[in-house]
N, CA, C and O of each residue as an XYZ file, in Angstrom:
152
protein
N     -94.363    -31.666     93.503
C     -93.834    -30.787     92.465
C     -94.520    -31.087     91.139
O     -94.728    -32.237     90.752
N     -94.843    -30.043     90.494
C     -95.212    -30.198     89.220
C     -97.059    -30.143     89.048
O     -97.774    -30.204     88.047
N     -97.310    -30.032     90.207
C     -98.759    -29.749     90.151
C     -98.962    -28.247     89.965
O    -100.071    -27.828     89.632
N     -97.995    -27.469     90.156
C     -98.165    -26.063     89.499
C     -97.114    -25.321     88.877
O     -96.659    -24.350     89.480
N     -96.815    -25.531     88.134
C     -95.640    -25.639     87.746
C     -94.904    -23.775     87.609
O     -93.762    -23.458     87.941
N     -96.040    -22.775     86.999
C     -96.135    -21.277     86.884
C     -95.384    -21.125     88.448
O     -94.246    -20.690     88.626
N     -96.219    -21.544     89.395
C     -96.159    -21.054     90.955
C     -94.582    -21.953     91.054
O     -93.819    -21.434     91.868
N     -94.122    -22.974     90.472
C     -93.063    -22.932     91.275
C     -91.798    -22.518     90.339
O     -90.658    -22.745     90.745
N     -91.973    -22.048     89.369
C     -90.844    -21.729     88.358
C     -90.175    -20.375     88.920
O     -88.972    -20.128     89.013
N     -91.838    -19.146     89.451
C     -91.457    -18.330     90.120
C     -91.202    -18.169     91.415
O     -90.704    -17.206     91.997
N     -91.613    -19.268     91.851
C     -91.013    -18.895     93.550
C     -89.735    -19.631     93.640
O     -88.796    -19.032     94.164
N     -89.566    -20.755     93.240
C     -88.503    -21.298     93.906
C     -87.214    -20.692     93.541
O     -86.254    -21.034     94.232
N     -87.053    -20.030     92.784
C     -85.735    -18.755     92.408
C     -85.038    -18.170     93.056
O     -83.828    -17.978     93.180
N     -86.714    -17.635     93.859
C     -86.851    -16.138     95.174
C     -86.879    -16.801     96.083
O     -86.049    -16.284     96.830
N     -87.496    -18.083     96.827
C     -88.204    -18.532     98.098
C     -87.135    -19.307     98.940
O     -86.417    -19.794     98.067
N     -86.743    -19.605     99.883
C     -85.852    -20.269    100.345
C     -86.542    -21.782    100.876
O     -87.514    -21.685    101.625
N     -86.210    -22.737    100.619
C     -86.512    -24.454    100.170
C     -87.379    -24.423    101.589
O     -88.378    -25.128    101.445
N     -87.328    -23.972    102.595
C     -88.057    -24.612    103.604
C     -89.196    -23.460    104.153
O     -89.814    -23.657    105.200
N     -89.411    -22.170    103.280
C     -90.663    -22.299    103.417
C     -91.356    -22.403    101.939
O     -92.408    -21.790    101.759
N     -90.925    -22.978    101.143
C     -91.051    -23.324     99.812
C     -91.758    -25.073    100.243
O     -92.657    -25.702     99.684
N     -90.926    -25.422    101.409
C     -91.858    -27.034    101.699
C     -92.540    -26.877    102.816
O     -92.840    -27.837    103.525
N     -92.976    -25.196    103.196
C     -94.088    -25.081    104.308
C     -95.362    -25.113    103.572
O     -96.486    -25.484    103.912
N     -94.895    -24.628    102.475
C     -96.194    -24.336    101.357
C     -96.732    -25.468    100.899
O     -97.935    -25.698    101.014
N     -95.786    -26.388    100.263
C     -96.135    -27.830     99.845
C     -97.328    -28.439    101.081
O     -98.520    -28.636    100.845
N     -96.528    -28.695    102.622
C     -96.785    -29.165    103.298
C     -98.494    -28.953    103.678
O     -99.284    -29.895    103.616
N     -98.962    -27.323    104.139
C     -99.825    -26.991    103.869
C    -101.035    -27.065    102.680
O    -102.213    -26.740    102.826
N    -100.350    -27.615    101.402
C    -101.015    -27.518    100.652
C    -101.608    -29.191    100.186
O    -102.199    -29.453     99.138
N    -101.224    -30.248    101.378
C    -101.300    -31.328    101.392
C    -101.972    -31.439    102.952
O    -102.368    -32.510    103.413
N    -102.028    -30.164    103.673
C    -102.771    -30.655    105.134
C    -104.265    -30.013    104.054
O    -105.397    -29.751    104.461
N    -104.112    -29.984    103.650
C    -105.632    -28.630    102.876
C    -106.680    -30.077    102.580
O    -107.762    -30.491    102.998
N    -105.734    -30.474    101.704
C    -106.197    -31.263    100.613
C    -107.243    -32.525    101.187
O    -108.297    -32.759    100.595
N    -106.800    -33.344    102.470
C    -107.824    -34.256    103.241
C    -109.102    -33.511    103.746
O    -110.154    -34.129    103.911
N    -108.982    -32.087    104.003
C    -110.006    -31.489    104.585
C    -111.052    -30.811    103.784
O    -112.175    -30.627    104.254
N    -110.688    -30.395    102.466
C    -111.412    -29.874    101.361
C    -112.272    -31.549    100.651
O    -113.440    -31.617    100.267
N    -111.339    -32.605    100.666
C    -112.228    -33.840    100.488
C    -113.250    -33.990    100.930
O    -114.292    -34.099    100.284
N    -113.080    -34.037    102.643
C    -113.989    -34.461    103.282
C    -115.347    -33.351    103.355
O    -116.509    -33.605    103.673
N    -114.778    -32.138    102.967
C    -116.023    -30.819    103.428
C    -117.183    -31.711    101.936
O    -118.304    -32.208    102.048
N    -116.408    -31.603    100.861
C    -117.235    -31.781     99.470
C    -117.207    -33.434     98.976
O    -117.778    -33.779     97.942
């Protein structure tokens, strides 16, 4: 939390918490694989 703060002020209002932490989750499987490409 808090790494985007715009994206979560507006979703988490509207989004319901668990695919609100599918997004997180995904956005932390991303993150080892974008390392390793660059």
């Amino acid at each position: 939390m808090g790494m985007y703060p715009r994206y979560e002020s507006n979703k988490i209002a509207r989004i319901n918490p668990v695919s609100f932490a599918l997004e997180v989750l995904s956005y932390y499987a991303d993150f080892p694989a974008n390392r390793a490409v660059s």
